[in-house]
Structures are given as structure tokens and as C-alpha cells.
TIZA-979296 format. One line per 3 residues: their letters; for each residue x, y, z of C-alpha. Coordinates in Angstrom, 3 decimals, padded with zeros to 6 digits, always signed. Layout:
REM TIZA-979296
A	X/Y/Z; ...
This chain:
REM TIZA-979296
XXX	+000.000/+000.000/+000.000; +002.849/+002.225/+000.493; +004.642/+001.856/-002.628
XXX	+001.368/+002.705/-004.274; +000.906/+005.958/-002.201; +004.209/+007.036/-003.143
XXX	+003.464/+006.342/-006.776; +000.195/+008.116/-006.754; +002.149/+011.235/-005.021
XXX	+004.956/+011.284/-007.530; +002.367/+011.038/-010.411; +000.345/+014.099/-008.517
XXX	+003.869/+015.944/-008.152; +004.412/+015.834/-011.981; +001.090/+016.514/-013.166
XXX	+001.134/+019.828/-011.285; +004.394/+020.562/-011.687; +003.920/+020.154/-015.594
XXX	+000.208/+021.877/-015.318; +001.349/+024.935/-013.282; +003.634/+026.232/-015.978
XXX	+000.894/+027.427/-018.840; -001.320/+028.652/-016.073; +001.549/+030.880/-014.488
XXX	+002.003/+031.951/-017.944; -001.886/+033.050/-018.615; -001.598/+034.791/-015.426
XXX	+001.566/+036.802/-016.110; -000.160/+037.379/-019.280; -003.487/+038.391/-017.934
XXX	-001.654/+040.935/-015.080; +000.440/+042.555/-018.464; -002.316/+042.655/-020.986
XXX	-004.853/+044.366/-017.865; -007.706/+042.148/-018.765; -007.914/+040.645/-015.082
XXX	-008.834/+044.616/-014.660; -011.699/+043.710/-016.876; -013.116/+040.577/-015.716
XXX	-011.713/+040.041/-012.262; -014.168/+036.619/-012.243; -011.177/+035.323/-014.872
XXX	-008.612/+036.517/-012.609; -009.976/+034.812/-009.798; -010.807/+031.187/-011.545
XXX	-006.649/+031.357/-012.571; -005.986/+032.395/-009.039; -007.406/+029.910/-007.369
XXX	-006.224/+027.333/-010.189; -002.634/+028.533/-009.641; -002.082/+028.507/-005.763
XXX	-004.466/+025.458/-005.999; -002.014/+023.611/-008.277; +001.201/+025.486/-006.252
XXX	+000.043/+024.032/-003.175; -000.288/+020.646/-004.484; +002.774/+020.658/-006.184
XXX	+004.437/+021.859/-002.756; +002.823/+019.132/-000.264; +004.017/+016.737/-002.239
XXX	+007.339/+018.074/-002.737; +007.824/+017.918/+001.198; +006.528/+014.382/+001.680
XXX	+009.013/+012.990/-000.927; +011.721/+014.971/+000.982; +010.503/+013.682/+004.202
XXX	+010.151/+010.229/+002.425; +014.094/+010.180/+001.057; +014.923/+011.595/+004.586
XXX	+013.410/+008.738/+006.227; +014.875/+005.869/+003.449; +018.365/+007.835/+004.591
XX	+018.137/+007.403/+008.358; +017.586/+003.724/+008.202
């Protein structure tokens, strides 16, 4: 069961690692071009799709640290 955890957080650690990148982009692009000044819904939706992906990306970033910390010890 752990083995397959630790697959399914690798696969969740690429996928939004990989997935972050063109969203970042839209969002520098929305900020430059001003139309989150237009439609702040937009803005919002690729907000929360940004720091939802970011935070992802980050929790599972520390739990294969914590995981290759632990495989060290022993």
C-alpha cells in the first residue's frame, strides 16, 4: 500500500508541476495585458487554479523529501 501511495504522489507531483507552468504563464499574461482589470471573475478562476495547483505541487514536494529523509536514516 505504500509503494502505491508514493506512486500516486509522484504522479500528482508531476502533473502539477507540468500543469502549473501554462497557467503561471496566462496569469503573467493576464496581469500585463490588464484584462484581469476587466473581468476580475477570470482573474480569480486562474488564481485559485494557480495557488491550488502550487500548493499541491508543494505538499508533495515535502513528503518525498521527508520520504528520502526517512529511506536515509535507516
Amino acid at each position: 500500500m505504500k509503494k502505491l501511495t508514493s506512486k500516486i504522489i509522484r504522479t500528482l507531483c508531476t502533473i502539477s508541476t507540468i500543469a502549473i507552468i501554462p497557467v503561471a504563464i496566462l496569469e503573467i499574461y493576464e496581469i500585463i495585458s490588464g484584462t484581469a482589470a476587466v473581468d476580475p471573475h477570470l482573474g480569480n478562476l486562474t488564481e485559485g487554479i494557480f495557488w491550488s495547483l502550487f500548493a499541491v505541487s508543494q505538499l508533495c514536494n515535502w513528503y518525498i523529501c521527508k520520504h528520502n529523509r526517512e529511506k536515509a536514516a535507516l
